[in-house]
HTML snippet that shows the backbone in 3Dmol.js (N, CA, C, O; Angstrom):
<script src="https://3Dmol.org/build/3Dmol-min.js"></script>
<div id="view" style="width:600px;height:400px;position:relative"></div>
<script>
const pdb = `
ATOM      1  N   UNK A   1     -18.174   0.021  54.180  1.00  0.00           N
ATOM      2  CA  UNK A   1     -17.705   1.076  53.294  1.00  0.00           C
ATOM      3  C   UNK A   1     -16.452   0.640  52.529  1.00  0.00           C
ATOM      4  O   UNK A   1     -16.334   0.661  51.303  1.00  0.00           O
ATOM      5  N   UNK A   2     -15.428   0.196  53.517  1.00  0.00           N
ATOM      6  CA  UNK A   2     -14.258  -0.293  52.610  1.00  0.00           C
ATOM      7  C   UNK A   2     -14.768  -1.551  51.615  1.00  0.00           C
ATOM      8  O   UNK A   2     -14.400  -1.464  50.443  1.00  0.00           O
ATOM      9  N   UNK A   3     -15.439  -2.503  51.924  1.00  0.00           N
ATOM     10  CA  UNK A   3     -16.425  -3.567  50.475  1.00  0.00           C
ATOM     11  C   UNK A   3     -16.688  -2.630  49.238  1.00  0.00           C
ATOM     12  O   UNK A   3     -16.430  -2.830  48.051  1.00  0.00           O
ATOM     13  N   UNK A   4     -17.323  -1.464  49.906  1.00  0.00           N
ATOM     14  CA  UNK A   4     -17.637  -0.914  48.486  1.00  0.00           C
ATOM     15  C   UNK A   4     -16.970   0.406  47.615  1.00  0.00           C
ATOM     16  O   UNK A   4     -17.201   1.051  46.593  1.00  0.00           O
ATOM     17  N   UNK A   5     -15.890   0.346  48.842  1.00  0.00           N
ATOM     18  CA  UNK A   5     -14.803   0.959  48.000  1.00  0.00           C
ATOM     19  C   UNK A   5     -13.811  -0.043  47.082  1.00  0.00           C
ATOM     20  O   UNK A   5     -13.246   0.203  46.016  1.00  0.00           O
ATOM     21  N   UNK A   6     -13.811  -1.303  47.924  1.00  0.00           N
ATOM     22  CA  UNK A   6     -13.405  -2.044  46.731  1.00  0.00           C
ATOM     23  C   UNK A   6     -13.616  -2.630  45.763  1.00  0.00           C
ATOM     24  O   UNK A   6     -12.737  -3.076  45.026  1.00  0.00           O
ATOM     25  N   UNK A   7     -15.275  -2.778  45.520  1.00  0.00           N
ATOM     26  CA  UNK A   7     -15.988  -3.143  44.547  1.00  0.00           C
ATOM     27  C   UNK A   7     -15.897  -1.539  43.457  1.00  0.00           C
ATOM     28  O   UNK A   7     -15.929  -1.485  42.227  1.00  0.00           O
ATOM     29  N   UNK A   8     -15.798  -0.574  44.293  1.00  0.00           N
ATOM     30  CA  UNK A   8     -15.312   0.822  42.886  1.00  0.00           C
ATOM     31  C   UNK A   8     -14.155   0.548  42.346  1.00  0.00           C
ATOM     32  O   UNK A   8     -14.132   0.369  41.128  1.00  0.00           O
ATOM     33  N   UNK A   9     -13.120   0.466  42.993  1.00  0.00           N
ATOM     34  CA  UNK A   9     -12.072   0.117  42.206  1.00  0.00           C
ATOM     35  C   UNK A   9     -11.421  -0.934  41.263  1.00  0.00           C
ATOM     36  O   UNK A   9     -10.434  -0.906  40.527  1.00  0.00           O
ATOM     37  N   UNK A  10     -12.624  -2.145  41.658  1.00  0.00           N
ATOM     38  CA  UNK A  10     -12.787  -3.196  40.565  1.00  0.00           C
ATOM     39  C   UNK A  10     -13.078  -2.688  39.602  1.00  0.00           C
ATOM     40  O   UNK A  10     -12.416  -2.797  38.570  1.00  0.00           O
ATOM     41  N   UNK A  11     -14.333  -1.887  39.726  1.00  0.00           N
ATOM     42  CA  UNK A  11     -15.207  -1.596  38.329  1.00  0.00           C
ATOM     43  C   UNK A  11     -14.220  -0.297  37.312  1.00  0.00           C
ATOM     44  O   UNK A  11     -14.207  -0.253  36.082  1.00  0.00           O
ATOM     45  N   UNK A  12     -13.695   0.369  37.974  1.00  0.00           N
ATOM     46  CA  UNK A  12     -12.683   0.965  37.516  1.00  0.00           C
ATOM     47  C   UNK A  12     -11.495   0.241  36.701  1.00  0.00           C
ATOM     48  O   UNK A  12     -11.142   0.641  35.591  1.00  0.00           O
ATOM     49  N   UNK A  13     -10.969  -0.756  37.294  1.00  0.00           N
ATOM     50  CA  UNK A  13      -9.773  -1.554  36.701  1.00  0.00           C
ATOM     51  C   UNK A  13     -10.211  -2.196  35.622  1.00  0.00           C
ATOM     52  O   UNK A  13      -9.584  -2.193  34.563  1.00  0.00           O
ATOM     53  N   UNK A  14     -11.664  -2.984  35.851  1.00  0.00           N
ATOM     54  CA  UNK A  14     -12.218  -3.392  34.695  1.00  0.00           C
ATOM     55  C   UNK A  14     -12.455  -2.698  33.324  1.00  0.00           C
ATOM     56  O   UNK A  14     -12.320  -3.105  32.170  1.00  0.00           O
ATOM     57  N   UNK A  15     -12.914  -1.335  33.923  1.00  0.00           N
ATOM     58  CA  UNK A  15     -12.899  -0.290  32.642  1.00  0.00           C
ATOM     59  C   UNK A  15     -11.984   0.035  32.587  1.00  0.00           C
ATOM     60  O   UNK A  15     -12.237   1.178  32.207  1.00  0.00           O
ATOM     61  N   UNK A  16     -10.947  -0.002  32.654  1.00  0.00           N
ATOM     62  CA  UNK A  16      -9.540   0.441  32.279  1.00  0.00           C
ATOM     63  C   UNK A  16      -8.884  -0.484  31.280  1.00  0.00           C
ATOM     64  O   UNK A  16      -8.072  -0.184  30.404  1.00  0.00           O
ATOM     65  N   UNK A  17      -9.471  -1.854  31.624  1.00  0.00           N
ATOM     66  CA  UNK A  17      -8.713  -3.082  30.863  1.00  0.00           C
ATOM     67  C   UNK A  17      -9.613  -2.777  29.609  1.00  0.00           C
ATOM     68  O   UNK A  17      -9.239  -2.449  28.483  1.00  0.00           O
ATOM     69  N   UNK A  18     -10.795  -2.953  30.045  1.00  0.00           N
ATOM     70  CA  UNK A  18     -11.779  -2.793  28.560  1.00  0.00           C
ATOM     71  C   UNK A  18     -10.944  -1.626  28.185  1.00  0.00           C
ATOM     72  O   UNK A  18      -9.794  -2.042  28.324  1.00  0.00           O
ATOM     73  N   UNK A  19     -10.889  -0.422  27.795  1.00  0.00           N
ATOM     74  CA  UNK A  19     -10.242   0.244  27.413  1.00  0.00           C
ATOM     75  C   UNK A  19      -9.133   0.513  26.824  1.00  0.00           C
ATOM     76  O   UNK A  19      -8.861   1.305  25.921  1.00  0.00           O
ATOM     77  N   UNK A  20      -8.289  -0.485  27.632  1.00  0.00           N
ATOM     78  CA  UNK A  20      -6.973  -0.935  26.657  1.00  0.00           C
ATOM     79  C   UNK A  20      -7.011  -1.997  26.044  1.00  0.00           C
ATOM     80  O   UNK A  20      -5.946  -2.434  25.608  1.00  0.00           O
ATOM     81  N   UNK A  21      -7.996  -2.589  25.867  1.00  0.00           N
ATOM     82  CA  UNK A  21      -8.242  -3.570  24.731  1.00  0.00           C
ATOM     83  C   UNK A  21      -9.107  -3.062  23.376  1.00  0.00           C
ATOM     84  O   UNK A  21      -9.104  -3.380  22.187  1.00  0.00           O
ATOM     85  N   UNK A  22      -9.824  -2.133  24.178  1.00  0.00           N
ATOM     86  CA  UNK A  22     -10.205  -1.667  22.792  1.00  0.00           C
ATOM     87  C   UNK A  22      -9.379  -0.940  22.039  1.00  0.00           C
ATOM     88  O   UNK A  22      -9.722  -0.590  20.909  1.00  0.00           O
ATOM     89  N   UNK A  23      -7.846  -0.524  22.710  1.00  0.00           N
ATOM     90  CA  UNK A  23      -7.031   0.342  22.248  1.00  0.00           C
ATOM     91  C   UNK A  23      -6.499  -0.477  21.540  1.00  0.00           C
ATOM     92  O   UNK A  23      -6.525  -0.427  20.311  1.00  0.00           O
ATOM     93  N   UNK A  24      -5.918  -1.382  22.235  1.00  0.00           N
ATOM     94  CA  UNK A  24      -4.798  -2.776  21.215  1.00  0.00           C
ATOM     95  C   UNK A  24      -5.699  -3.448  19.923  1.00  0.00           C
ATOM     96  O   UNK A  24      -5.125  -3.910  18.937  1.00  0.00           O
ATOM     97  N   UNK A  25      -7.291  -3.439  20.073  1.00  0.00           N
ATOM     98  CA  UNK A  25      -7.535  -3.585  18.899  1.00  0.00           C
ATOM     99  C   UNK A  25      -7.848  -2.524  17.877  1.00  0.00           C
ATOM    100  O   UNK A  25      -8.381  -2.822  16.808  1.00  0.00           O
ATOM    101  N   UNK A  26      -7.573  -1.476  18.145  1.00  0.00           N
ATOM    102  CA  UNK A  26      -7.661  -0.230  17.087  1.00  0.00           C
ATOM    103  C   UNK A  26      -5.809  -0.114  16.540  1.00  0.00           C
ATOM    104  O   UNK A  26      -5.494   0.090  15.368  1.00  0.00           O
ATOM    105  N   UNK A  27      -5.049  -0.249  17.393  1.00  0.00           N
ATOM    106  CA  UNK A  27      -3.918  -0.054  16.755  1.00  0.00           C
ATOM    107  C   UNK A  27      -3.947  -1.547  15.873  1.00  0.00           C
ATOM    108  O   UNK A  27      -3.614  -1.238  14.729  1.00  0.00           O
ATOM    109  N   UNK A  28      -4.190  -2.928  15.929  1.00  0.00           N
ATOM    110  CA  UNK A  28      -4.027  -3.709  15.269  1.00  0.00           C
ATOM    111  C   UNK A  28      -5.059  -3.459  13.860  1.00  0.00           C
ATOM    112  O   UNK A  28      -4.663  -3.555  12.699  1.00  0.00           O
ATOM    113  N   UNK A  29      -6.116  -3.202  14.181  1.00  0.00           N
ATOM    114  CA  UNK A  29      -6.840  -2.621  12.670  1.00  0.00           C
ATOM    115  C   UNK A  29      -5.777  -1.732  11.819  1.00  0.00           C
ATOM    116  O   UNK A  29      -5.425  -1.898  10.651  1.00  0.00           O
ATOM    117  N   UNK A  30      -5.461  -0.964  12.542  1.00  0.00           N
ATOM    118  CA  UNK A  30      -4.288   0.466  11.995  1.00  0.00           C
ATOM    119  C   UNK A  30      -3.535  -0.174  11.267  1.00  0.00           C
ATOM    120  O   UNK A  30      -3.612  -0.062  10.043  1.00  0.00           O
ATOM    121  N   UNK A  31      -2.503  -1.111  11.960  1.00  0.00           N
ATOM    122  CA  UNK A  31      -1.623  -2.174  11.657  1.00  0.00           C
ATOM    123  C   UNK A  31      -1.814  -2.246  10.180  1.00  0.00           C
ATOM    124  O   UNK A  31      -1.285  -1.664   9.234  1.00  0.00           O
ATOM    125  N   UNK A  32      -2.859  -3.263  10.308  1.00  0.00           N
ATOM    126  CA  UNK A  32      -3.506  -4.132   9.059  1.00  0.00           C
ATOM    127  C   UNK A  32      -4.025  -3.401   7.955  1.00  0.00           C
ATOM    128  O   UNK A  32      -4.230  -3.956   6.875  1.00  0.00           O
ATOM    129  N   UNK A  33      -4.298  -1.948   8.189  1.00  0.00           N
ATOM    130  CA  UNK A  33      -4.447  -1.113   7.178  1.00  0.00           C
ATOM    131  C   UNK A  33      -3.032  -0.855   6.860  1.00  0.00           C
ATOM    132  O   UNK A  33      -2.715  -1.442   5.825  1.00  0.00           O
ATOM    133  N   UNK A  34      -1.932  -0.082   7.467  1.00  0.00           N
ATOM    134  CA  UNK A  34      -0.943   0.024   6.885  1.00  0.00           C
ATOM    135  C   UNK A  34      -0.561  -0.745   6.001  1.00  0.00           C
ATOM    136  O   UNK A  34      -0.601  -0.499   4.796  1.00  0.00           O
ATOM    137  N   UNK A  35      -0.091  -1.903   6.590  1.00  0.00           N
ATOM    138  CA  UNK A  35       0.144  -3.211   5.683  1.00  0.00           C
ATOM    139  C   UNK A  35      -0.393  -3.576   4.516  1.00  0.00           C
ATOM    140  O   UNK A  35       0.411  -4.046   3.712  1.00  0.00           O
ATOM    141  N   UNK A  36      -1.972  -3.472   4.038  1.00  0.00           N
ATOM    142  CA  UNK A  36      -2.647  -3.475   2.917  1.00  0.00           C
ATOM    143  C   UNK A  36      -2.113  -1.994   2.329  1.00  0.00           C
ATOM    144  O   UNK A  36      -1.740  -2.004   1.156  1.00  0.00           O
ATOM    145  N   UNK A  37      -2.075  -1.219   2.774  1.00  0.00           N
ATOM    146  CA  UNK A  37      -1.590  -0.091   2.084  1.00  0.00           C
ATOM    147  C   UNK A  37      -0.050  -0.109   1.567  1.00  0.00           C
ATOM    148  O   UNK A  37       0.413   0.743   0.809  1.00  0.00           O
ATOM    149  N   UNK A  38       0.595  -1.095   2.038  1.00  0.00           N
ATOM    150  CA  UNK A  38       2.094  -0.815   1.918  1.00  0.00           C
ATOM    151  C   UNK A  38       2.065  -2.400   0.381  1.00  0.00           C
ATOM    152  O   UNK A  38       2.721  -2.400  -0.661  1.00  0.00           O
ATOM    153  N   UNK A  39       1.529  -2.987   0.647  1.00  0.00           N
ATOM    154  CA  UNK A  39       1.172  -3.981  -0.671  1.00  0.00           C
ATOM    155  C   UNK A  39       0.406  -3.369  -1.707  1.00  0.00           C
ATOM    156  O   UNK A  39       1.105  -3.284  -2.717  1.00  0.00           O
ATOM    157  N   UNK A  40      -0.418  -3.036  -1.829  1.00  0.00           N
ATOM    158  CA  UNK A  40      -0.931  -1.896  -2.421  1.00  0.00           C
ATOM    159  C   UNK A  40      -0.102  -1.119  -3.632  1.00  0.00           C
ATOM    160  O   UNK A  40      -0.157  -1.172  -4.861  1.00  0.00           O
ATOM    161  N   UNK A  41       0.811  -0.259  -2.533  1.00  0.00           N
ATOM    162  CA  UNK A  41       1.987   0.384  -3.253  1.00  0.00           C
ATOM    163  C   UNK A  41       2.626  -0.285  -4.196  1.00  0.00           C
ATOM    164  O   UNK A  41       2.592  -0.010  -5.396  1.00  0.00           O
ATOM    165  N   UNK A  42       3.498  -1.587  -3.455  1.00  0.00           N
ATOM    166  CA  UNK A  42       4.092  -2.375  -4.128  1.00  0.00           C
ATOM    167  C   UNK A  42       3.868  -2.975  -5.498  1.00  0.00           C
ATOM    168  O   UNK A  42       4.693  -2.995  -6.411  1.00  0.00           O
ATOM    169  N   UNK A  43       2.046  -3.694  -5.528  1.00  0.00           N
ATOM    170  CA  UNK A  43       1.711  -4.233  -6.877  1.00  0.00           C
ATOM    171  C   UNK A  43       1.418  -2.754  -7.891  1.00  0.00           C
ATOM    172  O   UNK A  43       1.346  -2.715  -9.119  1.00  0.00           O
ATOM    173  N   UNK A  44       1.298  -1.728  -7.012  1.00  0.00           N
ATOM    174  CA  UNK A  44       1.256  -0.149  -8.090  1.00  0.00           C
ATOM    175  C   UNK A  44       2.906  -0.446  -8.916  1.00  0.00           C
ATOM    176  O   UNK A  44       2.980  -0.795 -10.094  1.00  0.00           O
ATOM    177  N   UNK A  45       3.957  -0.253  -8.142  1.00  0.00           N
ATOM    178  CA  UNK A  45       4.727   0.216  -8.420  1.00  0.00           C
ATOM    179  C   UNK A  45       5.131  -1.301  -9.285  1.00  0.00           C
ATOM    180  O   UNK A  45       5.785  -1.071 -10.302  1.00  0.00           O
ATOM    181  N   UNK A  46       4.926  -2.358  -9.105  1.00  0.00           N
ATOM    182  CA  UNK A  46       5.669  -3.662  -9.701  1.00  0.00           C
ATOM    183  C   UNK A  46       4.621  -3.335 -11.149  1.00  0.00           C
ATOM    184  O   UNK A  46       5.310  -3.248 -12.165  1.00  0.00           O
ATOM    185  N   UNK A  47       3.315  -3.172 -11.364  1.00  0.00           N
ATOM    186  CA  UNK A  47       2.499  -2.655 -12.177  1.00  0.00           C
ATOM    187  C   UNK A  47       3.393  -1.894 -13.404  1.00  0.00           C
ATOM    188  O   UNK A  47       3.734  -2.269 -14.526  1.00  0.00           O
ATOM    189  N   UNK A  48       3.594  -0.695 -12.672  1.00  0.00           N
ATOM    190  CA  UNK A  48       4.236   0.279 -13.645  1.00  0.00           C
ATOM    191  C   UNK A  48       5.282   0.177 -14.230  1.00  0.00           C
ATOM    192  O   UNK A  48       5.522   0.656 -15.339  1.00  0.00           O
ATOM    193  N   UNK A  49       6.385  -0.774 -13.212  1.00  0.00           N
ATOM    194  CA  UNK A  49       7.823  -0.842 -13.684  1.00  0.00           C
ATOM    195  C   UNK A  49       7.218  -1.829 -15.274  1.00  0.00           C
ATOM    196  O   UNK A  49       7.935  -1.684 -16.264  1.00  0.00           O
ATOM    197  N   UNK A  50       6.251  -2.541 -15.390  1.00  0.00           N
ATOM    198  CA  UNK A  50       6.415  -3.520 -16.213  1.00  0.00           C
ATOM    199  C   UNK A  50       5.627  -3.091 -17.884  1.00  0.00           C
ATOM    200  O   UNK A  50       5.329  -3.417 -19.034  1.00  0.00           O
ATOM    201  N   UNK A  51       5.639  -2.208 -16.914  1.00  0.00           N
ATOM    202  CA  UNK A  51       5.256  -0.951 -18.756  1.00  0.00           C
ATOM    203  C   UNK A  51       6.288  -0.738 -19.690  1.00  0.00           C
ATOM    204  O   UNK A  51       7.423  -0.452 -19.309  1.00  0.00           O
ATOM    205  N   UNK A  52       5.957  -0.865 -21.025  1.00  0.00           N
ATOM    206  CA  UNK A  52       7.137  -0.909 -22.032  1.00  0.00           C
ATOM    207  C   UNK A  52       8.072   0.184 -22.012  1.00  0.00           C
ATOM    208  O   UNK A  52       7.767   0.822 -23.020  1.00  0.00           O
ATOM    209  N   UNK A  53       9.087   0.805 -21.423  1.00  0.00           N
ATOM    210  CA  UNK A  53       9.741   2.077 -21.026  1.00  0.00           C
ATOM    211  C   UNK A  53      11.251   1.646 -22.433  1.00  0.00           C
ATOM    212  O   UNK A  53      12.020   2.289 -23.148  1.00  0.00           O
ATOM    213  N   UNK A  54      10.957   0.304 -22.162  1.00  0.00           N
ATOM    214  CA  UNK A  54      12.222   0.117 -22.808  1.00  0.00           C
ATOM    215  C   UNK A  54      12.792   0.149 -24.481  1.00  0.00           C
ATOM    216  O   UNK A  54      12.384  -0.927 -24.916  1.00  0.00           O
ATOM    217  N   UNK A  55      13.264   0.603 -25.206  1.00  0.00           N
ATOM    218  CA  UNK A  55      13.363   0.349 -26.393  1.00  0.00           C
ATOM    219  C   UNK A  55      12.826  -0.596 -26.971  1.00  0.00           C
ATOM    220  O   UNK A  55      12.999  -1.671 -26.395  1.00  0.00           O
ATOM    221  N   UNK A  56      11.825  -0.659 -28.526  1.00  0.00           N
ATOM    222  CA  UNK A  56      11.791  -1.835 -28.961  1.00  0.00           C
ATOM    223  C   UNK A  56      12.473  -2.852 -29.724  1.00  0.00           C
ATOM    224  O   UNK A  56      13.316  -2.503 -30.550  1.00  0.00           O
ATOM    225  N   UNK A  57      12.167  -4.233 -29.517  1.00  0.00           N
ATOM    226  CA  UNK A  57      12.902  -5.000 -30.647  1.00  0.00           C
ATOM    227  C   UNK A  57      13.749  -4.614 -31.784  1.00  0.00           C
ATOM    228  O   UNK A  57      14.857  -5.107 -31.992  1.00  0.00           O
ATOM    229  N   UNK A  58      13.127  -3.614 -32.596  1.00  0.00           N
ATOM    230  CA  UNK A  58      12.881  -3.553 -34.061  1.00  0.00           C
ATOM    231  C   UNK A  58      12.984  -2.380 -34.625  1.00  0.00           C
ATOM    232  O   UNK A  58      12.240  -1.618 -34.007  1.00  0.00           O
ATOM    233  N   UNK A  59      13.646  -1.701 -35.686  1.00  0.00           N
ATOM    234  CA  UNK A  59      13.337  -0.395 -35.508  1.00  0.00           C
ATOM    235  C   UNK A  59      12.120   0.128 -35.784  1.00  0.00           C
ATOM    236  O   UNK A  59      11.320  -0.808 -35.783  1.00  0.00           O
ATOM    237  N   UNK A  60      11.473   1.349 -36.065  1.00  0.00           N
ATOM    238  CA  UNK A  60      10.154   1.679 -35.648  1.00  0.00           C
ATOM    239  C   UNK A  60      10.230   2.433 -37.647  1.00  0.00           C
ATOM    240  O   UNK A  60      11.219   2.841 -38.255  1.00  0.00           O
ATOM    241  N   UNK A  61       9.126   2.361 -38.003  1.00  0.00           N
ATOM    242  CA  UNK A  61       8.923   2.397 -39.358  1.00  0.00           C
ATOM    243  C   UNK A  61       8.723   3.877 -39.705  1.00  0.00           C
ATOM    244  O   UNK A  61       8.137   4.453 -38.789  1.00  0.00           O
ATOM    245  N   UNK A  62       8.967   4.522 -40.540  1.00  0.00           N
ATOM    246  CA  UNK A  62       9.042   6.042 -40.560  1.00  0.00           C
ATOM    247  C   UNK A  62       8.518   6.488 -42.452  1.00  0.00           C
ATOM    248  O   UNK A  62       8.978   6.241 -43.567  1.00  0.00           O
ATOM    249  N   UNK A  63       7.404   7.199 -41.928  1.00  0.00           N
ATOM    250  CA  UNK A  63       6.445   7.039 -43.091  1.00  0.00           C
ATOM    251  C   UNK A  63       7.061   8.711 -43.805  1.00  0.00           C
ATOM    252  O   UNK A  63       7.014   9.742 -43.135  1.00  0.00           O
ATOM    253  N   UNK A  64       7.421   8.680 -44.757  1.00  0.00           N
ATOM    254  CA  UNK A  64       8.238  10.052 -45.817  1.00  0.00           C
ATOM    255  C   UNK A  64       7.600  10.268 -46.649  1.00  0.00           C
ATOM    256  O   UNK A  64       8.085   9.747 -47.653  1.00  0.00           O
ATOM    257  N   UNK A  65       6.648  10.811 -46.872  1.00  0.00           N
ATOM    258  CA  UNK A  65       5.568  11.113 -47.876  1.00  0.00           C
ATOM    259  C   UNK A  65       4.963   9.959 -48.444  1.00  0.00           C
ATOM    260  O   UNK A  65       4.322   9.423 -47.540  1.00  0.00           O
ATOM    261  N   UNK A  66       4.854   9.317 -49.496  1.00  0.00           N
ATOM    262  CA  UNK A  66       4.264   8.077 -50.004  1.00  0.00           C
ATOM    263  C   UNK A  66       4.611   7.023 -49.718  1.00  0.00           C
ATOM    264  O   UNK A  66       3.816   6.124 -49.442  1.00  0.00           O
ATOM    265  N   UNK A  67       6.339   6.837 -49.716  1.00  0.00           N
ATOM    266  CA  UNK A  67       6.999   5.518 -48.922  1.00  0.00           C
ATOM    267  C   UNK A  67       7.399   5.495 -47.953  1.00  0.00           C
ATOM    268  O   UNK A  67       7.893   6.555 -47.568  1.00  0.00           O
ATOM    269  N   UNK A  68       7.425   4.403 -47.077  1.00  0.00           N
ATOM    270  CA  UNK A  68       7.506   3.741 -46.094  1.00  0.00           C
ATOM    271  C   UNK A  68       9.237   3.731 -45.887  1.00  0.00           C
ATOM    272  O   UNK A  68       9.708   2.957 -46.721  1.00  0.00           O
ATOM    273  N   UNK A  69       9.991   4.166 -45.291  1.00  0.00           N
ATOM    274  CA  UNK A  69      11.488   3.763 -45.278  1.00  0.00           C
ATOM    275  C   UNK A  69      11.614   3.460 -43.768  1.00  0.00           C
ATOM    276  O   UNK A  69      10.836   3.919 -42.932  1.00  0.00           O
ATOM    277  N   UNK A  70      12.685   2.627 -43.479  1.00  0.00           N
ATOM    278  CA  UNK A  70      13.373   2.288 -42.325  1.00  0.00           C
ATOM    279  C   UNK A  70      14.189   3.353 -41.523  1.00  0.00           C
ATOM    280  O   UNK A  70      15.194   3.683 -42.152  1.00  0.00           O
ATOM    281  N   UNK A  71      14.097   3.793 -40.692  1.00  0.00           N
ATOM    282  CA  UNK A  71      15.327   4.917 -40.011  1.00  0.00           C
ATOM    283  C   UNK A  71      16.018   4.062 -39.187  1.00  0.00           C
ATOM    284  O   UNK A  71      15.570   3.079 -38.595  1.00  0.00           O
ATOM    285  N   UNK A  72      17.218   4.527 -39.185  1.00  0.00           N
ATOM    286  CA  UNK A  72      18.494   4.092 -38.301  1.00  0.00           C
ATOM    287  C   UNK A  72      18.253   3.859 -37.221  1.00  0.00           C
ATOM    288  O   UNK A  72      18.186   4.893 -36.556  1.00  0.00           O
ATOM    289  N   UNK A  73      18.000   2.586 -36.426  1.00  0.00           N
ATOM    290  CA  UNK A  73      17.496   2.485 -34.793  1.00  0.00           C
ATOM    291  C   UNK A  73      18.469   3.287 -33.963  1.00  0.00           C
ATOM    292  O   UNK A  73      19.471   2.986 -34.612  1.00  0.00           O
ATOM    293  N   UNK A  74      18.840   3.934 -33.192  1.00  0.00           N
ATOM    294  CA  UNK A  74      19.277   4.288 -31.878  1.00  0.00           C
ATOM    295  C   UNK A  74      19.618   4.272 -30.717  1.00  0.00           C
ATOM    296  O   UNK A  74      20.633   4.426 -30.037  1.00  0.00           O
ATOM    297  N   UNK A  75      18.214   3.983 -30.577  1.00  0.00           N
ATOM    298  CA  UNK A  75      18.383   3.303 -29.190  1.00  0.00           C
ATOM    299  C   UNK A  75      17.764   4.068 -28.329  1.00  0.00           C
ATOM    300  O   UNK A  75      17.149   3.630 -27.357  1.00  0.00           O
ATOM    301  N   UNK A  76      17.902   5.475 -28.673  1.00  0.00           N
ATOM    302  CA  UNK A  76      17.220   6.306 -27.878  1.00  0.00           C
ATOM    303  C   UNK A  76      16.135   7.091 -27.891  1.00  0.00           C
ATOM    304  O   UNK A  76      15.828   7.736 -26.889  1.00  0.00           O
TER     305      UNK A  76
END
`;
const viewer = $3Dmol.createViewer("view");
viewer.addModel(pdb, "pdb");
viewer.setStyle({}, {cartoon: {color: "spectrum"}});
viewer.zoomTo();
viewer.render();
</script>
């Protein structure tokens, strides 16, 4: 009886380990999603910063009924 009480508690420990291995590999998937998600963000946001926000070169051409005149750049 005690043999096969200790062959239960093998099979127990064994499923316990399986178990926390399948745990350590679900948090490492998790992981690895975060991480793609957190790069992700980054090329979003490096993306957007590189959109023309900024004033141009030159001033911008300003059409007054038939002619074409220049307006005073700004800046803003």
């Amino acid at each position: 009886m005690r043999n096969v009480n200790l062959n239960i508690l093998k099979f127990l420990e064994s499923v316990d380990n399986f178990c926390l291995s399948l745990t350590n590999i679900g948090l490492e998937v998790s992981y690895q999603l975060s991480v793609i998600s957190y790069q992700l963000s980054v090329i979003s946001y490096q993306f957007t910063e590189k959109t023309p926000l900024s004033p141009l070169p030159f001033p911008p051409l300003h059409n007054s009924g038939s002619s074409v005149c220049l307006m005073q750049w700004t800046g803003a």
